[in-house]
FISE-888496 format. One line per 10 residues: number of its first residue (from 1); their letters; for each residue x, z, y of N, C-alpha, C. Coordinates in steps of 0.02 Angstrom, whole numbers, plus 50000, padded with zeros to 5 digits. Last residue first. Layout:
FISE-888496
NUM> a> X/Z/Y/X/Z/Y/X/Z/Y  ...
END
This chain:
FISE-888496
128> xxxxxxxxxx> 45868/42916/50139/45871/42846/50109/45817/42772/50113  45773/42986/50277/45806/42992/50221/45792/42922/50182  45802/42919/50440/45768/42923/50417/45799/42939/50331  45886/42889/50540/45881/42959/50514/45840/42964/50479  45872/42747/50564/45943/42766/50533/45935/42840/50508  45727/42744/50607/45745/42711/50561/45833/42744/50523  45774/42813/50734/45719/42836/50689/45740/42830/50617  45858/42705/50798/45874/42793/50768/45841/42825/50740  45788/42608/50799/45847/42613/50751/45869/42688/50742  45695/42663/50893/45664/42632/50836/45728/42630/50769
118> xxxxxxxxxx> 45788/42666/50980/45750/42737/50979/45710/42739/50901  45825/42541/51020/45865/42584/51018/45830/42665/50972  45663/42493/51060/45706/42469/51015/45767/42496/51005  45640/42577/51170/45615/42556/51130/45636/42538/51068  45775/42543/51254/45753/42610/51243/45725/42614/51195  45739/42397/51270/45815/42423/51244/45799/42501/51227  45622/42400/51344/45631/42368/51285/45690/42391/51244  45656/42453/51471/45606/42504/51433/45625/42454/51345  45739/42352/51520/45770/42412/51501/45724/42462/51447  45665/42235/51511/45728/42241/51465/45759/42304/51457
108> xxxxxxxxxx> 45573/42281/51617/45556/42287/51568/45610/42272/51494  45668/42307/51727/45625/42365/51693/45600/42361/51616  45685/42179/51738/45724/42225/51732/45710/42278/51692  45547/42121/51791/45602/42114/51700/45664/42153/51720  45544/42189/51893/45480/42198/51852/45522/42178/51775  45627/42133/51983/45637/42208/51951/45583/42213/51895  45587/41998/51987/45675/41997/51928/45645/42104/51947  45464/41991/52044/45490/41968/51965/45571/41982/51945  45493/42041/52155/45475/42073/52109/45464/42051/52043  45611/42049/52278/45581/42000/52218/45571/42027/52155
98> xxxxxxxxxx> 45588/42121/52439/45587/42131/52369/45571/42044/52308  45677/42056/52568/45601/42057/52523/45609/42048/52470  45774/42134/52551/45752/42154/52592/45698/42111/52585  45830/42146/52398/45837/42114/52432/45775/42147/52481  45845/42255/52286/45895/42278/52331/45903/42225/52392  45753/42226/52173/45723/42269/52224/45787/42297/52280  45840/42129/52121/45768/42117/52136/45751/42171/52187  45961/42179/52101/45962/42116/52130/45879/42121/52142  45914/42277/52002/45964/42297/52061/45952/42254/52123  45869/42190/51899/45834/42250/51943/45860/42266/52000
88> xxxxxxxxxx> 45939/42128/51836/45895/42105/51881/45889/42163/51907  46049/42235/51808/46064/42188/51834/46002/42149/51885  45985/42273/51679/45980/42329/51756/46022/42281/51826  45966/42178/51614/45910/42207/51634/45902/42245/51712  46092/42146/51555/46072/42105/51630/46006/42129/51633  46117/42263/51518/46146/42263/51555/46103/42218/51603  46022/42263/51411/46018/42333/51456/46056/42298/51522  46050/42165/51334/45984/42163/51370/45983/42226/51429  46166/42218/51289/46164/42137/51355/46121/42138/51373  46135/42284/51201/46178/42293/51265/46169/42255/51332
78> xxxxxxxxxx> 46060/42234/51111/46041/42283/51157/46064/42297/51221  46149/42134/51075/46096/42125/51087/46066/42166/51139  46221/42238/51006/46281/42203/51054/46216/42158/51096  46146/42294/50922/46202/42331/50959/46214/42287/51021  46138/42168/50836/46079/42201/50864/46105/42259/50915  46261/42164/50764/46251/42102/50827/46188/42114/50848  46304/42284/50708/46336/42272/50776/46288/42227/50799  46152/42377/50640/46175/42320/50647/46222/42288/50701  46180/42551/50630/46152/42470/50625/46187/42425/50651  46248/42651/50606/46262/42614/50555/46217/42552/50558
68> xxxxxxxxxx> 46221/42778/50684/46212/42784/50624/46194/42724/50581  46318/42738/50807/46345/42789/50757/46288/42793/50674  46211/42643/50838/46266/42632/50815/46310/42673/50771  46111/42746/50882/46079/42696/50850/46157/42674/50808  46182/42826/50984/46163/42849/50910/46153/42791/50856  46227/42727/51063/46268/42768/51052/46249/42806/50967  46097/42697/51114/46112/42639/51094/46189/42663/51052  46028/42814/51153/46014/42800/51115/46055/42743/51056  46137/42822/51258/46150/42888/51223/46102/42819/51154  46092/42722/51350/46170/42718/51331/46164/42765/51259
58> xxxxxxxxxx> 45999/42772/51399/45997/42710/51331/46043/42706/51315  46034/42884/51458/45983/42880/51413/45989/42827/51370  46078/42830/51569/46129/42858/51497/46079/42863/51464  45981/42731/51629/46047/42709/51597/46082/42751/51543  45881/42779/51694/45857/42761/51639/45926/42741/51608  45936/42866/51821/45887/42891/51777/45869/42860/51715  46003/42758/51874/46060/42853/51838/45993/42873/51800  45937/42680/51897/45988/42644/51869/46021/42729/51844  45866/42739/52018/45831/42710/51947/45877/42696/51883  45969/42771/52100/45949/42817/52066/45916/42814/51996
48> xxxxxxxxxx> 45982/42656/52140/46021/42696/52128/46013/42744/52069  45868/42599/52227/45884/42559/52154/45940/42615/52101  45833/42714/52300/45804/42705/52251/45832/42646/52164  45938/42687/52394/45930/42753/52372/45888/42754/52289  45900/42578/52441/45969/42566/52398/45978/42651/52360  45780/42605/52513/45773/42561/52451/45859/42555/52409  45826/42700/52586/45770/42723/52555/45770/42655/52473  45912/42629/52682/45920/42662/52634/45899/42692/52581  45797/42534/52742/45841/42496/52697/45906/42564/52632  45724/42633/52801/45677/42607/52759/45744/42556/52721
38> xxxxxxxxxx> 45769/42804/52852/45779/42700/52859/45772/42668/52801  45708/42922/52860/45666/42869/52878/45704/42790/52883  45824/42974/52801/45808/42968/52886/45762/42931/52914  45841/43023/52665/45838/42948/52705/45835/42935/52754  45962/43152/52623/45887/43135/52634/45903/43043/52654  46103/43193/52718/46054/43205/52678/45989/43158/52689  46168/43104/52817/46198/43151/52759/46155/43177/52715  46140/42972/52906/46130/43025/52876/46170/43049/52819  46197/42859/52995/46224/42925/53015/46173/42971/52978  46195/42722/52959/46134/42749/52989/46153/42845/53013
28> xxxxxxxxxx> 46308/42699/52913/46303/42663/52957/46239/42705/53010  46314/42793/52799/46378/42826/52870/46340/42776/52917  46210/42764/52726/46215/42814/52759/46251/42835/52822  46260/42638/52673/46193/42634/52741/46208/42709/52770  46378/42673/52596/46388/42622/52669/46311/42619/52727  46309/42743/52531/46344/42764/52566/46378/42737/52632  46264/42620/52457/46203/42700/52473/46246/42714/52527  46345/42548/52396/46280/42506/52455/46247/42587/52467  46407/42644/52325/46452/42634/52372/46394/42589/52430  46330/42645/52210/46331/42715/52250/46373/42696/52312
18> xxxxxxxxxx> 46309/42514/52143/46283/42541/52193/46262/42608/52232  46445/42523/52113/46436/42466/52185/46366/42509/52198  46445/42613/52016/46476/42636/52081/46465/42597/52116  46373/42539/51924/46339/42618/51958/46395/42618/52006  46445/42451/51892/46393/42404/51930/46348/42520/51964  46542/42510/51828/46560/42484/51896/46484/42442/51935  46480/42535/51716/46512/42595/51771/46501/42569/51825  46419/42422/51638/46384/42455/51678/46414/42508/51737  46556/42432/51559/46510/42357/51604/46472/42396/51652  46582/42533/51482/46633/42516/51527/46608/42466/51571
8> xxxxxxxx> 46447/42531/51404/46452/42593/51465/46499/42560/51509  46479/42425/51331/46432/42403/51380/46425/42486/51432  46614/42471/51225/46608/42418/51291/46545/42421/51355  46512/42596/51200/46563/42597/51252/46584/42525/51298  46445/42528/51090/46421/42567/51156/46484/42575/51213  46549/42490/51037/46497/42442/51059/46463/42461/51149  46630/42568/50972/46680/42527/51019/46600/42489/51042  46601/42699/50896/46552/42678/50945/46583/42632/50997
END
């Protein structure tokens, strides 16, 4: 699974920048829990989280899909779509006016990669 993994090893560091934009509002704004009502942590809280909620998941799919023998350069496709998917996204809904065309394709390269990841694992478990 050298595929999946390259694009996990891509994505880490874009999940810790943005656990580190969470934490830098927090100490600035002095909360420890919760949002405090500051409407700029609330939104780095959210890109955050969006990015832990739909990422191993595709990771995992894009992990199976590979382990059961498709295609690297559809692999390596997937990847890139996941990556600069979650890429817009981050960048779209992490500007203080939202640009909702780059999260809106974000989302949607990511739901697409899921989609299509989920379709090869079907397809790969499927008997002969």
């Amino acid at each position: 699974m050298r595929i999946t993994a390259l694009y996990a090893a891509l994505l880490a560091p874009l999940f810790v920048l943005l656990a580190l934009r969470v934490i830098t509002v927090r100490r600035r704004a002095r909360v420890a829990v919760g949002d405090g009502g500051d409407t700029e942590l609330q939104r780095r809280m959210r890109v955050q989280a969006n990015f832990a909620e739909y990422v191993p998941f595709a990771l995992l799919l894009l992990a199976l899909a590979e382990g059961l023998g498709s295609a690297p350069a559809l692999i390596h496709v997937l990847g890139l779509a996941l990556l600069g998917g979650r890429l817009s996204h981050a960048w779209g809904m992490s500007q203080a006016q939202e640009v909702f065309g780059f999260r809106v394709a974000g989302m949607i390269a990511t739901f697409t990669v899921i989609a299509a990841a989920a379709l090869l694992c079907l397809l790969g478990a499927l008997p002969g």
